[in-house]
Every structure is written in structure tokens, then in C-alpha cells.
MARKOLLO-138869 format. One line per 2 residues: number of its first residue (from 1); their letters; for each residue x, y, z of C-alpha. Coordinates in nm, 3 decimals, m for minus. Example, Ala and Ser with C-alpha at 12.3 -4.5 7.8 and 13.67 -1.06 7.14 Angstrom:
1> AS> 1.230,m0.450,0.780  1.367,m0.106,0.714 .
***
This chain:
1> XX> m6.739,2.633,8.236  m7.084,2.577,8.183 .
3> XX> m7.364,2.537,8.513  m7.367,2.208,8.626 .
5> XX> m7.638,2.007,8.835  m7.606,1.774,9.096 .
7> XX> m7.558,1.396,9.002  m7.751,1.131,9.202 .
9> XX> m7.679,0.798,9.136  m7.740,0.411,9.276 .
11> XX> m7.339,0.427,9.211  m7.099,0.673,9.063 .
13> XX> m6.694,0.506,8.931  m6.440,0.758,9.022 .
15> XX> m6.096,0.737,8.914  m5.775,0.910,9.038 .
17> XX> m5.488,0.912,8.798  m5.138,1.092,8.810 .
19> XX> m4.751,1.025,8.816  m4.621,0.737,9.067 .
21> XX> m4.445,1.019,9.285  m4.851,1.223,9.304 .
23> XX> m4.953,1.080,9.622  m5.272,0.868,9.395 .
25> XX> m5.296,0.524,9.608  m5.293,0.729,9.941 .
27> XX> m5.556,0.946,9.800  m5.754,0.680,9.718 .
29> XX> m5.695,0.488,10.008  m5.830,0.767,10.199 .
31> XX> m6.094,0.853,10.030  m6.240,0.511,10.061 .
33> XX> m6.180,0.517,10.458  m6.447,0.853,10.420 .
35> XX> m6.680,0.633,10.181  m6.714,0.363,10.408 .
37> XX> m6.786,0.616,10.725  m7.107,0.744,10.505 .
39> XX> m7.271,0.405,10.467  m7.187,0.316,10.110 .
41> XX> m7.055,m0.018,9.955  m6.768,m0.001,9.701 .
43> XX> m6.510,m0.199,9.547  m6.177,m0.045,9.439 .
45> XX> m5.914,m0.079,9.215  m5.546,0.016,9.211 .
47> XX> m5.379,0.044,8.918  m4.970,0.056,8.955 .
49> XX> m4.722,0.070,8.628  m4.603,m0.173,8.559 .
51> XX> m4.252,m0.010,8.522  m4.027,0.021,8.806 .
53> XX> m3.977,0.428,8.789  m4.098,0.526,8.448 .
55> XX> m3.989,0.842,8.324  m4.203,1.113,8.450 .
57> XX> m4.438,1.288,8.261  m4.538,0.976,8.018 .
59> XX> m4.799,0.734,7.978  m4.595,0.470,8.099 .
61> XX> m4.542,0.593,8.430  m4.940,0.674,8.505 .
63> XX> m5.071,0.526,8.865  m5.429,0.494,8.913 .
65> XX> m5.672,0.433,9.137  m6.036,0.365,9.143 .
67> XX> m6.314,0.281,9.349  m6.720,0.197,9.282 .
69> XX> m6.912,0.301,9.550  m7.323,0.353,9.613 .
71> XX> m7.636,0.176,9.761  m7.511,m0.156,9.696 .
73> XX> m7.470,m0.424,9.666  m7.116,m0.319,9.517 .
75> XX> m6.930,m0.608,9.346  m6.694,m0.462,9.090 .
77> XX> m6.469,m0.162,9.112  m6.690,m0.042,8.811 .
79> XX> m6.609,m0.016,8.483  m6.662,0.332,8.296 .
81> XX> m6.544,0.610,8.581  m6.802,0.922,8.602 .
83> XX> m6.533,1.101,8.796  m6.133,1.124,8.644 .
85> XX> m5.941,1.332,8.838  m5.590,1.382,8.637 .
87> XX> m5.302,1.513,8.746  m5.106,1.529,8.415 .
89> XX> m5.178,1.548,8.068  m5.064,1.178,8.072 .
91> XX> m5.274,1.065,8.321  m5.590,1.227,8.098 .
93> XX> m5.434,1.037,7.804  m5.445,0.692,7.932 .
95> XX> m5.811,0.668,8.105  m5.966,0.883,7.852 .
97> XX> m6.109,0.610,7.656  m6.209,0.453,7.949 .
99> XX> m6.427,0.687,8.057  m6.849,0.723,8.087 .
101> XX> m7.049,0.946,7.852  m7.075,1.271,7.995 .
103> XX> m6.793,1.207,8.251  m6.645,1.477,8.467 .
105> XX> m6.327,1.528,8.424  m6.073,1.739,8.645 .
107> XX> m5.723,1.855,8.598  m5.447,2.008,8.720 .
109> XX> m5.396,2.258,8.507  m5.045,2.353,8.571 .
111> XX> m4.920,2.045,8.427  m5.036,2.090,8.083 .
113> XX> m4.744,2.285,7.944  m4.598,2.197,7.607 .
115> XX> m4.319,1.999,7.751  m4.575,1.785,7.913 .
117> XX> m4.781,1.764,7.647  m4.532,1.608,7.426 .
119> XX> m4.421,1.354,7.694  m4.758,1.218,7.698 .
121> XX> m4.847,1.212,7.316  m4.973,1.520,7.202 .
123> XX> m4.967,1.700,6.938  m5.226,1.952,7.005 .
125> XX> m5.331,2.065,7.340  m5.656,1.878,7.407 .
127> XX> m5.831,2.085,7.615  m5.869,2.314,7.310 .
129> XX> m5.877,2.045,7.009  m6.217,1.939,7.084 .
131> XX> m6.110,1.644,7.196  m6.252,1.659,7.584 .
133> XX> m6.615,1.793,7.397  m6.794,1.488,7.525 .
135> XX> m6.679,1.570,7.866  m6.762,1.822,8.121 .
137> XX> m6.360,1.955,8.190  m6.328,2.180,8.511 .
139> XX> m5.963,2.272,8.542  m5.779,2.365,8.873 .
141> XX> m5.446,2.490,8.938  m5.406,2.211,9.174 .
143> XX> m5.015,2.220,9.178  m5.009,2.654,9.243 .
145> XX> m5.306,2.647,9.468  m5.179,2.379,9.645 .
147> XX> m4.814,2.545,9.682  m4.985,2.873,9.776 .
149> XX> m5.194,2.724,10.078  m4.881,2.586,10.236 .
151> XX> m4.649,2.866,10.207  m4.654,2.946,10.528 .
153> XX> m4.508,2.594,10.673  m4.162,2.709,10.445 .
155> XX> m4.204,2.443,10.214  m3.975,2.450,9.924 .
157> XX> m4.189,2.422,9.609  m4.089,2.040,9.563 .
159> XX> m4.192,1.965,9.920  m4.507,2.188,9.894 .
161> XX> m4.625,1.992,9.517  m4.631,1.663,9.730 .
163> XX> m4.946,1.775,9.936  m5.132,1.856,9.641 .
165> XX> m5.285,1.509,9.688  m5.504,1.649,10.044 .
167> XX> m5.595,1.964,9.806  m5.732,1.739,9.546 .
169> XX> m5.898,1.506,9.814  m6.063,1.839,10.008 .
171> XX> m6.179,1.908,9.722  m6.326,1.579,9.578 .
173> XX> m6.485,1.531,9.938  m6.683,1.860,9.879 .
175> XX> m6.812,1.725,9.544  m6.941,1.419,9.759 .
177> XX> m7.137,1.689,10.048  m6.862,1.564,10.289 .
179> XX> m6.652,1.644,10.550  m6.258,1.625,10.584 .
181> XX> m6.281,1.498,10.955  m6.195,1.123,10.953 .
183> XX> m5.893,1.224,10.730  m5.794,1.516,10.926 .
185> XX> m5.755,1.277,11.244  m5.547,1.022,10.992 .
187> XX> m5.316,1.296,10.868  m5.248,1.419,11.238 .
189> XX> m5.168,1.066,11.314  m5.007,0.958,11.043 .
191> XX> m4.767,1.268,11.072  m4.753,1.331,11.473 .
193> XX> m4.348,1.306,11.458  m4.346,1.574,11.138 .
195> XX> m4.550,1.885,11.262  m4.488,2.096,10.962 .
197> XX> m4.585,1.808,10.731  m4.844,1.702,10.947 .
199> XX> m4.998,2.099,10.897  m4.874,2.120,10.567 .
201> XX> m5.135,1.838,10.436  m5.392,1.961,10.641 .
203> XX> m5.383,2.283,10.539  m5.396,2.191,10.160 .
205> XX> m5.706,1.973,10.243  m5.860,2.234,10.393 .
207> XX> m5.763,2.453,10.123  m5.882,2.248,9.862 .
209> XX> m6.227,2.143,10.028  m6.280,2.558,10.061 .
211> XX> m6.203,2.571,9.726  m6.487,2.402,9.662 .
213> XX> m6.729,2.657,9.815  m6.592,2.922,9.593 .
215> XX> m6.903,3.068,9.380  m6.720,3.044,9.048 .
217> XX> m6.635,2.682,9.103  m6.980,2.540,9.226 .
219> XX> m7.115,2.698,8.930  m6.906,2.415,8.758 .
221> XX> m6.865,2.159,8.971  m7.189,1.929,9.051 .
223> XX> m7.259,1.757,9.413  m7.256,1.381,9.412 .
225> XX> m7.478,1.149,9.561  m7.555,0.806,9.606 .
227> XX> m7.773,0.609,9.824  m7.665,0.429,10.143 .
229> XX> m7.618,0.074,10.132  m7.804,m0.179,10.375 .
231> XX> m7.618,m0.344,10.582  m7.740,m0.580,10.874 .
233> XX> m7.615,m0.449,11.195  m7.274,m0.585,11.334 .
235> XX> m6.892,m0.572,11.299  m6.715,m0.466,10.936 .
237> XX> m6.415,m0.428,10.851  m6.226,m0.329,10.497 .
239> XX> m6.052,m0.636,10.328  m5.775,m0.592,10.023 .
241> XX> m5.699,m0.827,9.715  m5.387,m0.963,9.883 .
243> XX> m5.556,m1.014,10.248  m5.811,m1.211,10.153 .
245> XX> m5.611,m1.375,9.929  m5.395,m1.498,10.196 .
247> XX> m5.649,m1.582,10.401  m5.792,m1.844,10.122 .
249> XX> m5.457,m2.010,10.086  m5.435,m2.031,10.476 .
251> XX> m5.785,m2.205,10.475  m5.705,m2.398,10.145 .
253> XX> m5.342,m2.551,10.352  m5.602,m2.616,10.620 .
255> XX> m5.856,m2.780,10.467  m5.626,m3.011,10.283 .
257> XX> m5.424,m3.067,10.543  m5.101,m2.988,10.349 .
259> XX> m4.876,m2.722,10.485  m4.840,m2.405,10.203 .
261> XX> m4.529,m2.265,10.091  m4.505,m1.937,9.941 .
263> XX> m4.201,m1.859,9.714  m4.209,m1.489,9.580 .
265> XX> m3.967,m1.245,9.507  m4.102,m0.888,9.629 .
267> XX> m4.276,m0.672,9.342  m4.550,m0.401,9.356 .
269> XX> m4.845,m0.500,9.337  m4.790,m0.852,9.470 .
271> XX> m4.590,m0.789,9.766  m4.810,m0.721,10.043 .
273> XX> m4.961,m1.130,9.965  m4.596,m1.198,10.120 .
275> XX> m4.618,m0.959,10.400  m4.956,m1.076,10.482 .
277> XX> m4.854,m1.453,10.459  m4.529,m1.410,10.654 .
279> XX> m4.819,m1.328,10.989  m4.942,m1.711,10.942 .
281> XX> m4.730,m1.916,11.024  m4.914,m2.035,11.286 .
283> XX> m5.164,m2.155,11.033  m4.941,m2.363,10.832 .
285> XX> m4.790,m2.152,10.621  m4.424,m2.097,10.530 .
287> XX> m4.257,m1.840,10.328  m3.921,m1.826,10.101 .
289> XX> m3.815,m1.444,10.003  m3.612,m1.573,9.736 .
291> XX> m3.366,m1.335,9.525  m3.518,m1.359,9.178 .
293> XX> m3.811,m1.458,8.980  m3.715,m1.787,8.814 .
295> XX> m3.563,m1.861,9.193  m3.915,m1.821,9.383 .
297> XX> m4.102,m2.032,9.080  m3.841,m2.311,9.099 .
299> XX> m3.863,m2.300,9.476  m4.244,m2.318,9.483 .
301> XX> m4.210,m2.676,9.259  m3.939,m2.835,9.475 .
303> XX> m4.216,m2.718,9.745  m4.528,m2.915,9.505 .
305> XX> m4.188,m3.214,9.488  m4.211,m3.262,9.833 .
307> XX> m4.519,m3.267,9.939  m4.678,m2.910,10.056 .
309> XX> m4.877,m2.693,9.810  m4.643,m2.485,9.606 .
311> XX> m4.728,m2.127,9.547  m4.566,m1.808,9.396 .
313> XX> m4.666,m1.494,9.291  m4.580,m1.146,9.088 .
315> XX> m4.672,m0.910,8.882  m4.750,m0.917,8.453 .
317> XX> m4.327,m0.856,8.424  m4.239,m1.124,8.692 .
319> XX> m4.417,m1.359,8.505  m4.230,m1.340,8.213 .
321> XX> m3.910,m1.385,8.410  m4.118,m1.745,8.574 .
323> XX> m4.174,m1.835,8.226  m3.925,m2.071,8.184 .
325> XX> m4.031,m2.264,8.534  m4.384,m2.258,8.494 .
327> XX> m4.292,m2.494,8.179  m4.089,m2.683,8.393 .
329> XX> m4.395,m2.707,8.646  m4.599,m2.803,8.345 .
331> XX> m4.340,m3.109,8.203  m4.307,m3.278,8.561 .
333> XX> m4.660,m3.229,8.607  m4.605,m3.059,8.971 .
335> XX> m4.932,m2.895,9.068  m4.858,m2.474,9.151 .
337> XX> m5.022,m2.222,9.198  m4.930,m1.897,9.044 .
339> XX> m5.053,m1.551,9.152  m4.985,m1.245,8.925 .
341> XX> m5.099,m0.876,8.883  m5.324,m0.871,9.222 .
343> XX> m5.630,m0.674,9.245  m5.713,m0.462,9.559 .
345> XX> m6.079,m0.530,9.627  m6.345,m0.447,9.951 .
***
């Protein structure tokens, strides 16, 4: 690994990318709670399969998450990602191309056995094809450091590989110059009925944040910085895709003085716009779980038939399955509104 220097930036994309069952959304979840304690803006983006359970190991089955943060003002969730942490060879695979000029990139290197390899596409290993060149690769036995920092809690290895998440975060919070405090206090609440996976995770944060100290690593591994945002003094509080979302139909039902009925059929990433809408009904606003796709799209235009403002929602896949009622929608000329593939935003 060759020296690195620090990176300062008005913003720096990072992008956190592993299996569905790695722990990726809570990692990023958390690390935005730290970004926002520091003063920066951001925007973030989770990025679910769209697969129920793909196998794992491939490219079809790769969760992501990634936020934008800096000085501000912050608008997107960014577009080429500085930072890729990957926690699989298939992971790498699928953001590679997405990636900056230059761009760190951080693996788990335990994962990138031939078996692996092959599940994700390929051929040749490409930490050694020449592939990654454009890149500065650091690799990290995430998985076996991870496993060895929680031995002591008597873990078995399964159990122990779910915490490698906290290592990864300790150690992408050291890259930023920050402390593991405000996650420290979530994990201990978070976990207060589970003591030994309550110290489990905190141990492999702490582990992996130490790990970042280590003299061979931050010969590797640059510090990044941004600038604070400016903010005018008051009250702020963190807003998702699907929260605010809700909150414009509520004010939408309001403002045209039509009650809203939402018709949806639960499916990550669109659920929580149900969840969140099911808390308003003393707005206005009425729900129907329904137990299908075509159900919840033929509900919402019997909804837009009598009167209230019809709306559903889903994901890309659940729209194919509304297909067939949207058209319907579209003959009768019944106004709805349809919702798909929702984007977390702050």
C-alpha cells in the first residue's frame, strides 16, 4: 500500500456496499447520525435489491448505501463516491463503475476467495488483474478481525461476522478524525435487553476505530475532511424520502380539501410511506393494507371513483405487477397517483 495524504474536500460521496444480511443500511444510518453531530450537510441514498433474498454472494443480492456530506449546501446524495467500502467481491463489482477517479476503495478481504469470486463474475481475481489500478485499494480482514475482537463475548463465528458492520464503522469514523461516542450510546441503547450483543458491537467498533491508529494502516489510509456547513441557529431535525413524502400528501389532502387514501401492499423500500401514513389519520388520511399489488392499485382508483385522491405505491417489481391497473386508471381517466422505488433523502 502506497503513503497516502489526507483528503480535504467542500464534499466527499461515500458509499457502503455488501450482502443484504451485512448490517449496510444500519451502518449507514449511523454513520449519518455522527455526520450530522459534526456540523455537515448531506443527502443520502439507500440502495436495496430489488430481489426479495437473492442468493448470497452475487451481484443481485448487493445492498448499498450512500450519503454526500460537506460544507453545504448538500442537495444530492452525490454522484461518483470517493469512499466504497465493500464487503464482497460482489459488492466491488457492482459500484465499481460508479466510482470517482482516484477513489478509495476498501475491502474485506476475507471474502474474496475463489468461490466468491465466481458468484460475483470473475474470472480473475481483481485485486491482482490490474483492474482496481485507478484506485487506491486498502484491504482489511474485516470478517477475521472482526470475529477476533469479539471472542471473548462466546460468539459463534456466524453471530460474531454480524458485528463486523461497528468494525467497519470504527474504522470509517477514524478516517473522518472522529469519535465513536454518539454511536456507542445508540448501540448501548439499542441493545440494553442483549448485554453480550450490546458488548459484542461495541467492542468491534472499538476494535475497528483502533485499527485505524495502527502505524501500518495510517500509512495507507488518508484522514478526511470537509468543511462545516452554515446553518442559522435553531431546531433540526433529520427527514427520510418516505417522511416527507407523507407529509406532502397530508398537506396536498389538506389543501384540496379531499380526504387521501393510500392503497399499498408492503415492499422494501416503499413500506415505511405506509407506516408513516397510517400516524395521520388525524390529518385526513386513510390507509388500505391490501393483499397484493394489482389489489392496492385497483383499490386506490375505486378511491379516485369516489371522490378522495387515490394513491399507491411500491417498488420497480410492484409496478410491474400494477401494470395492468395503471392502464385501467389510464382508460377511465381516474386521476392516481403512483409512488415507486422511494429515495431516502435529508
Amino acid at each position: 500500500m502506497e503513503p497516502s495524504q489526507d483528503i480535504q474536500a467542500e464534499s466527499i460521496v461515500v458509499r457502503f456496499a455488501g450482502d443484504s444480511g451485512d448490517g449496510v443500511q444500519l451502518m449507514g444510518t449511523q454513520f449519518v447520525a455522527a455526520t450530522a453531530l459534526t456540523g455537515r450537510d448531506f443527502a443520502t441514498f439507500p440502495d436495496y435489491p430489488a430481489e426479495i433474498r437473492a442468493p448470497h454472494g452475487t451481484t443481485y443480492g448487493v445492498s448499498a448505501y450512500q450519503i454526500n456530506l460537506g460544507a453545504g449546501p448538500i442537495d444530492t446524495a452525490g454522484d461518483a463516491p470517493r469512499v466504497l467500502v465493500a464487503f464482497n467481491p460482489a459488492a466491488l463489482k457492482v459500484n465499481l463503475a460508479s466510482l470517482d477517479d482516484g477513489a478509495l476503495i476498501v475491502v474485506n478481504s476475507e471474502t474474496f476467495t475463489e468461490r466468491n469470486l465466481a458468484k460475483a463474475g470473475y474470472a480473475v481475481d481483481p485485486r491482482t488483474s490490474g483492474e482496481l489500478g485507478p484506485y487506491q485499494l486498502v484491504e482489511v480482514d474485516i470478517t477475521g478481525l472482526t470475529v477476533e475482537a469479539v471472542k471473548p463475548f462466546g460468539l459463534s463465528k456466524s453471530d460474531a461476522g454480524r458485528c463486523k458492520n461497528f468494525y467497519a464503522l470504527g474504522l470509517i469514523q477514524w478516517m473522518f478524525g472522529r469519535d465513536v461516542k454518539i454511536i456507542e450510546d445508540w448501540v448501548t441503547k439499542k441493545f440494553a435487553k442483549n448485554q453480550v450483543v450490546r458488548d459484542a458491537n461495541l467492542a468491534a467498533l472499538h476494535a475497528g476505530h483502533a485499527y485505524g491508529e495502527t502505524a501500518e494502516l495510517a500509512a495507507a489510509l488518508p484522514h478526511l475532511g470537509t468543511g462545516k456547513a452554515k446553518f442559522e441557529p435553531g431546531e433540526y431535525r433529520g427527514v427520510r424520502g418516505g417522511e416527507a413524502l407523507a407529509l406532502g400528501l397530508a398537506a396536498a389532502g389538506e389543501l384540496a380539501d379531499r380526504p387521501i387514501v393510500f392503497c399499498s401492499y408492503p415492499i422494501t423500500p416503499a413500506s415505511p410511506l405506509l407506516h408513516q401514513l397510517a400516524r395521520m389519520g388525524n390529518l385526513g388520511v386513510g390507509i388500505f393494507q391490501a393483499e397484493d399489488e394489482i389489489a392496492a392499485a385497483c383499490a386506490a382508483i375505486g378511491a379516485s371513483y369516489g371522490g378522495a385522491i387515490g394513491v399507491t405505491s411500491s417498488s420497480g417489481p410492484g409496478i410491474a405487477l400494477k401494470t395492468e391497473a395503471i392502464g385501467l386508471a389510464i382508460a377511465t381517466e381516474l386521476p392516481v397517483e403512483v409512488f415507486f422505488r422511494l429515495l431516502e433523502v435529508a
